[in-house]
GUPA-916789 format. One record per residue (C-alpha): residue in one letter; residue number from 1; x, y, z. Coordinates in steps of 0.001 Angstrom, whole numbers. Layout:
N
  rest   nr        u        v        w
     a  NUM        X        Y        Z
...
This chain:
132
  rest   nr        u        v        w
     x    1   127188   105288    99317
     x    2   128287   108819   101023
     x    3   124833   110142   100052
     x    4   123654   107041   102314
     x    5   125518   107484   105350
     x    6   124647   111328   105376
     x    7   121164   110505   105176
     x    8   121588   108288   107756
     x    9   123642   110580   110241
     x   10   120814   113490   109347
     x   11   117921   111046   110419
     x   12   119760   109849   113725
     x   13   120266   113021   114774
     x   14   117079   114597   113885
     x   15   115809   111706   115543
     x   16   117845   111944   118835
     x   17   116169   116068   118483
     x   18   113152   114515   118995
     x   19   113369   113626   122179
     x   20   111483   115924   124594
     x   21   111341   113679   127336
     x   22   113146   115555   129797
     x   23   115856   113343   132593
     x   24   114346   115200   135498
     x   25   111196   117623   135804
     x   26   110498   121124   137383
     x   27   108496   122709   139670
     x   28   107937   126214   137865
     x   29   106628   124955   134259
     x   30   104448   121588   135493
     x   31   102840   124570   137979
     x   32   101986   126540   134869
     x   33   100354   123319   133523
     x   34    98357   122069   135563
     x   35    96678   125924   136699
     x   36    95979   126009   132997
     x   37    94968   122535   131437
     x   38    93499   121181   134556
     x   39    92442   124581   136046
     x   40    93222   123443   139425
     x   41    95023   125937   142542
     x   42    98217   125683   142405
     x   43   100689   127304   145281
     x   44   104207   127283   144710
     x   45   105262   130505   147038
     x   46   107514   129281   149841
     x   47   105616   130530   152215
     x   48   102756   128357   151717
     x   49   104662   124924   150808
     x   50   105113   122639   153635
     x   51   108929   121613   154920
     x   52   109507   118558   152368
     x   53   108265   120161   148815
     x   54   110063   123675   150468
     x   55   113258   122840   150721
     x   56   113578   120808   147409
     x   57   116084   121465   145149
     x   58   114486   121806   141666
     x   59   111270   123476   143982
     x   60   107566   122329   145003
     x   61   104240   122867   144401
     x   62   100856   122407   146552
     x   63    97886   121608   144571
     x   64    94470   121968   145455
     x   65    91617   120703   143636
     x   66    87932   119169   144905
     x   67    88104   116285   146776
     x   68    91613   116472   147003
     x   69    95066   117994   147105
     x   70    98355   117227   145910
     x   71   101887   118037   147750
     x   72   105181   117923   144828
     x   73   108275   117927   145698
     x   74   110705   118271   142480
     x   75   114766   116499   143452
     x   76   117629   117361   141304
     x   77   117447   113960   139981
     x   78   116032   110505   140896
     x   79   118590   110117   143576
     x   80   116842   113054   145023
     x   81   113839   110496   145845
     x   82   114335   108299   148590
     x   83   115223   111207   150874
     x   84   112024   112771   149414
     x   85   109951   109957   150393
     x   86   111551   109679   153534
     x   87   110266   113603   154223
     x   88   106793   113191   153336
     x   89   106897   109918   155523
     x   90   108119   111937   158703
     x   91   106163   114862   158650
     x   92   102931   113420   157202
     x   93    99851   113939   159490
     x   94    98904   110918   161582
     x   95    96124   110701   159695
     x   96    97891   110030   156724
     x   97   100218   107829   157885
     x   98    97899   104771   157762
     x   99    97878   104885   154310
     x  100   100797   106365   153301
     x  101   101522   103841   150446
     x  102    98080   104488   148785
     x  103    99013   108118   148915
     x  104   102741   108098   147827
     x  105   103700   108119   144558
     x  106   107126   109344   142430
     x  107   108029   109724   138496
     x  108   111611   110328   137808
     x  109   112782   112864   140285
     x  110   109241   114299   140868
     x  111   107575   112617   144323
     x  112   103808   113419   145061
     x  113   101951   113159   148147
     x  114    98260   113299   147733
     x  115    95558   113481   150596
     x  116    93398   110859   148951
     x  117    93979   107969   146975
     x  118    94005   109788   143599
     x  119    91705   107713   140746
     x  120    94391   107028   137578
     x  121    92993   109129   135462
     x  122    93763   111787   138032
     x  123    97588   110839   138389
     x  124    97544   110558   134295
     x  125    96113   113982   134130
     x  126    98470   114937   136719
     x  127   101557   113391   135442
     x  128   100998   114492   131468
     x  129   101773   118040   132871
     x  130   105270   116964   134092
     x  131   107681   119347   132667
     x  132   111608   119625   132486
């Protein structure tokens, strides 16, 4: 019976180990990411982020690719978001605004503001190099 429970405990707890989904993501490693396994520009000096993915707190990244382009703004957590959203909504360009919705997307405490409406397997590409 102790033999049992041990083996349990070990298993939960290796278990609870496995877990790599991270609570909230960051700017720095899902940079690294995407300039490797999608080989697309990535910017993530402050001087070339606009004022939204700039000033947020777990940082930003601008992403250029063809065709389109990719603004990332990383909260502390998903509180972090609305505010976020509420950014990108202000000081889009009025060309976006239109279409702001079709643009606009978030994942945890990540929010990302593309220039065109991305395909899905270009969010899923984008979104598999999330990192905490």
């Amino acid at each position: 019976m102790r033999r049992s429970l041990w083996a349990l405990l070990l298993v939960a707890a290796l278990a609870a180990g496995c877990n790599t989904e991270p609570s909230a993501y960051n700017a720095e490693p899902t940079g690294k990411c995407i300039r490797e396994k999608l080989h697309y520009r990535v910017a993530s000096d402050p001087a070339s982020l606009g004022v939204v993915e700039g000033h947020a707190a777990r940082g930003g990244l601008v992403v250029h690719h063809p065709g389109n382009a990719i603004r990332i703004a990383f909260g502390e957590n998903a509180d972090d978001v609305p505010g976020i959203e509420n950014g990108y909504r202000r000081f889009a360009p009025k060309k976006l605004r239109p279409h702001i919705t079709d643009v606009l997307r978030t994942n945890k405490n990540v929010v990302f503001l593309w220039t065109v409406t991305p395909p899905s397997e270009e969010i899923d590409a984008v979104y598999g190099c999330l990192k905490g």
